[in-house]
C-alpha positions in Angstrom: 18.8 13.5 -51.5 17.5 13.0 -48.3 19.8 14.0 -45.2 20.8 11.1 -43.0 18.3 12.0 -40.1 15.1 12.6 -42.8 16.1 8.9 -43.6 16.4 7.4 -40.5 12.7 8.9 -40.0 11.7 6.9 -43.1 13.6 3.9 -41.8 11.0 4.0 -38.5 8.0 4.8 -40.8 7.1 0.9 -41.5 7.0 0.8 -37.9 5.0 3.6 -36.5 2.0 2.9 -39.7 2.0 -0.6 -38.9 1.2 0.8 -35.3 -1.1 3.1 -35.8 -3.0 1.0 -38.2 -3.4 -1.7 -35.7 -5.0 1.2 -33.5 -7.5 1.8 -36.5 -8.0 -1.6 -36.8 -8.6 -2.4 -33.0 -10.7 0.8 -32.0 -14.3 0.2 -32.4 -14.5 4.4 -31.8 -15.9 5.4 -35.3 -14.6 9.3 -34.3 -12.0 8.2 -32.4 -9.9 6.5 -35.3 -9.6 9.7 -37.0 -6.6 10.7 -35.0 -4.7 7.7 -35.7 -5.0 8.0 -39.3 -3.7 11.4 -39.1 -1.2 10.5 -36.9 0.0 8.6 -39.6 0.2 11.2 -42.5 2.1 13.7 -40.5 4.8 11.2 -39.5 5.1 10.7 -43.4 4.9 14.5 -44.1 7.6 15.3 -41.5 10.0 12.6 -42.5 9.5 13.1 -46.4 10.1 17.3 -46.1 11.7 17.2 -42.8 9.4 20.2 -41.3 8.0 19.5 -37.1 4.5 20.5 -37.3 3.4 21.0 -33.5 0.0 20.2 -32.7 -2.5 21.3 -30.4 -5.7 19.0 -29.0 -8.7 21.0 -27.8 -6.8 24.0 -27.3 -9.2 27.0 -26.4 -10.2 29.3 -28.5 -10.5 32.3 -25.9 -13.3 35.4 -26.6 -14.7 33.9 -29.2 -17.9 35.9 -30.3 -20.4 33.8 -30.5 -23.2 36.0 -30.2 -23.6 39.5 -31.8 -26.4 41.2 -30.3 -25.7 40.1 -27.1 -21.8 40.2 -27.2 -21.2 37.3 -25.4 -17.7 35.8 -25.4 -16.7 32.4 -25.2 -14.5 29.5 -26.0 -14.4 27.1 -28.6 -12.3 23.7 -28.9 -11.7 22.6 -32.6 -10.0 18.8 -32.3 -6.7 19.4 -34.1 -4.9 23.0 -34.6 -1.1 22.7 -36.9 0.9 25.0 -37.2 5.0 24.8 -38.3 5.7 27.1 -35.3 5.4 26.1 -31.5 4.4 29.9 -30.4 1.5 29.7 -29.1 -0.6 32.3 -26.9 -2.5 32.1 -23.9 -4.3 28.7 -23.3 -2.0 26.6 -26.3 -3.2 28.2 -28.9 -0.5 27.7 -32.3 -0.1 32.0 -33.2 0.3 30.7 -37.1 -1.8 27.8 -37.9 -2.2 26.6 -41.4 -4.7 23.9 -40.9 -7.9 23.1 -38.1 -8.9 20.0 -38.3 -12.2 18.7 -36.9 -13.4 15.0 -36.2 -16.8 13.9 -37.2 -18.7 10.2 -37.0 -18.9 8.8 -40.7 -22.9 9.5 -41.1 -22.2 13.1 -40.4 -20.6 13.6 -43.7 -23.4 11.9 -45.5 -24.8 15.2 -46.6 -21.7 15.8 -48.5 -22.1 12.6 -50.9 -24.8 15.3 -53.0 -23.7 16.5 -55.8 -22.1 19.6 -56.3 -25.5 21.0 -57.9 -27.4 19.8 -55.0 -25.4 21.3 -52.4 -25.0 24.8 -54.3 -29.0 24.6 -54.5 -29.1 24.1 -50.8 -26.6 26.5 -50.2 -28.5 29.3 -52.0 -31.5 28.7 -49.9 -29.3 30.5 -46.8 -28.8 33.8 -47.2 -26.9 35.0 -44.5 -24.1 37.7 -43.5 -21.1 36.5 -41.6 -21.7 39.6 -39.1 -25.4 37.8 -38.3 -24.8 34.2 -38.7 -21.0 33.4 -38.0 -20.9 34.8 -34.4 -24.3 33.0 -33.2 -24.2 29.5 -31.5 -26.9 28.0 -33.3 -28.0 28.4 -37.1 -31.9 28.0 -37.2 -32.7 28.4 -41.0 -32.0 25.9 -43.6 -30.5 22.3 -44.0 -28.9 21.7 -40.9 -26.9 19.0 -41.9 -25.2 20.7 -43.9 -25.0 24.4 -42.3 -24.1 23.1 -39.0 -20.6 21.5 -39.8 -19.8 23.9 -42.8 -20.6 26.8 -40.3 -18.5 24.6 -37.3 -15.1 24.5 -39.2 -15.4 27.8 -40.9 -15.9 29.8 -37.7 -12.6 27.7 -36.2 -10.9 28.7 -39.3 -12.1 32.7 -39.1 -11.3 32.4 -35.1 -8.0 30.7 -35.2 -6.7 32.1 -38.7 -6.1 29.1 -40.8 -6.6 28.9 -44.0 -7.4 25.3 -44.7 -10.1 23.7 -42.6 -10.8 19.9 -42.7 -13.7 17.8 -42.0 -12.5 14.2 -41.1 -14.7 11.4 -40.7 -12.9 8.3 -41.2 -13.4 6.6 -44.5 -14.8 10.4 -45.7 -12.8 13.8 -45.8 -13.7 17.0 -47.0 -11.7 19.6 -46.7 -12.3 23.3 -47.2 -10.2 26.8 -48.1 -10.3 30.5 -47.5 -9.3 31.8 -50.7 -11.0 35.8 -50.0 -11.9 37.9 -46.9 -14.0 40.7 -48.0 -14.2 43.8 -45.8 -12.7 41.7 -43.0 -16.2 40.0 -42.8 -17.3 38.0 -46.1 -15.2 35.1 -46.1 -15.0 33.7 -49.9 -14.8 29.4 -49.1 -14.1 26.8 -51.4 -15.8 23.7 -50.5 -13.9 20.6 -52.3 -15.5 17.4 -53.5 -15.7 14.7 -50.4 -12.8 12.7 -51.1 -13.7 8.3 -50.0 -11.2 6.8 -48.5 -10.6 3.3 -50.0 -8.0 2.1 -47.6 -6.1 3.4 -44.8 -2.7 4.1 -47.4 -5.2 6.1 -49.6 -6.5 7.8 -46.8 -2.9 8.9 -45.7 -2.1 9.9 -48.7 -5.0 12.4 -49.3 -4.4 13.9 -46.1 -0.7 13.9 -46.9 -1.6 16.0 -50.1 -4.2 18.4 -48.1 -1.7 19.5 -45.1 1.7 19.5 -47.7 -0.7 22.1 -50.1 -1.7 24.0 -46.2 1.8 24.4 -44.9 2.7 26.6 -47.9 0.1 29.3 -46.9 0.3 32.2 -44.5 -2.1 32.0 -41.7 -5.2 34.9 -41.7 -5.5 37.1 -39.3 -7.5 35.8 -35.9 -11.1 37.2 -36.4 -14.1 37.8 -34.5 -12.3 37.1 -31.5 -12.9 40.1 -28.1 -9.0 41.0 -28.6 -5.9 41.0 -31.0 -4.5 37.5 -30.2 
């Protein structure tokens, strides 16, 4: 049974969907839209299991290394951080995130409409170590279609210690897990099937079941970062 403030939150959900997906609806911003549809499955998440996620916008990612011969340190800005706690560190960044979420323009998720055999056989033509590859700020070899936003929302998900990373492009998601860190430097991924949103309820509800799945794991450790943050 839900206690009398979880179901006054239900009570006001009719309302706050029916506003945000009038902003959808009305905002010609293909990337832009993203946020208001995930707007939408947090209020649902946080009245139906009564947990406050806090969430972070752009927050930096200080002493980030993003290069390893040359050591050079800098920031990164991944769209979205949650985390059920509202410690954060330094420049707003959530201490125990369990999900980064990242924005991306429908056509940039195009690559992931291959099959799973196609993508594995593009995949395999990379061979790369995370000590070599995940710290630079550009990825020369291979498909860059795909390498470039699989390698973008890994490296916020090493960085800020999440375990669950998604890529959201509005009607497309695909969303991605750290199941095993090797040696503190392989990072073992699982890359799940794009899901295609059919309408903005299914597209809530996908997300809804992504972030409920997230909040039950323990945030990594922050790696490749200049300090302990």
């Amino acid at each position: 049974m839900l206690k009398n403030g979880h179901s006054n939150n239900l009570q006001e959900l009719p309302i706050i969907l029916k506003h945000n997906w009038r902003s959808v609806i009305n905002d010609i911003g293909k990337e832009e839209k993203n946020f208001d549809v995930l707007k939408s499955s947090l209020a649902i998440l946080e009245a139906i299991i009564g947990i406050n996620i806090f969430l972070t916008s752009r927050c930096s990612l200080l002493w980030a290394k993003c290069t390893n011969k040359k050591r050079i340190y800098s920031c990164a800005f991944p769209d979205i951080i949650l985390s059920l706690s509202n410690k954060i560190s330094r420049e707003s960044e959530p201490i125990y995130p369990f999900a980064v979420i990242d924005f991306k323009m429908p056509g940039k998720m195009s690559i992931f409409d291959n099959s799973k055999d196609t993508l594995a056989k593009k995949w395999s033509d990379i061979i790369f170590n995370v000590d070599d590859q995940l710290m630079k700020e550009t990825i020369t070899a291979g498909d860059s279609k795909l390498i470039d936003p699989v390698m973008q929302i890994v490296s916020y998900m090493a960085w800020c210690g999440a375990k669950v990373g998604i890529l959201l492009g509005y009607p497309k998601i695909v969303w991605f897990e750290i199941i095993e860190i090797e040696n503190e430097k392989i990072f073992n991924v699982n890359v799940y099937p794009i899901l295609e949103i059919k309408s903005f309820k299914d597209g809530m509800l996908e997300i809804l079941r992504i972030l409920k799945y997230s909040t039950k794991l323990e945030a990594n450790k922050k790696y490749f970062r200049e300090v302990d943050i």
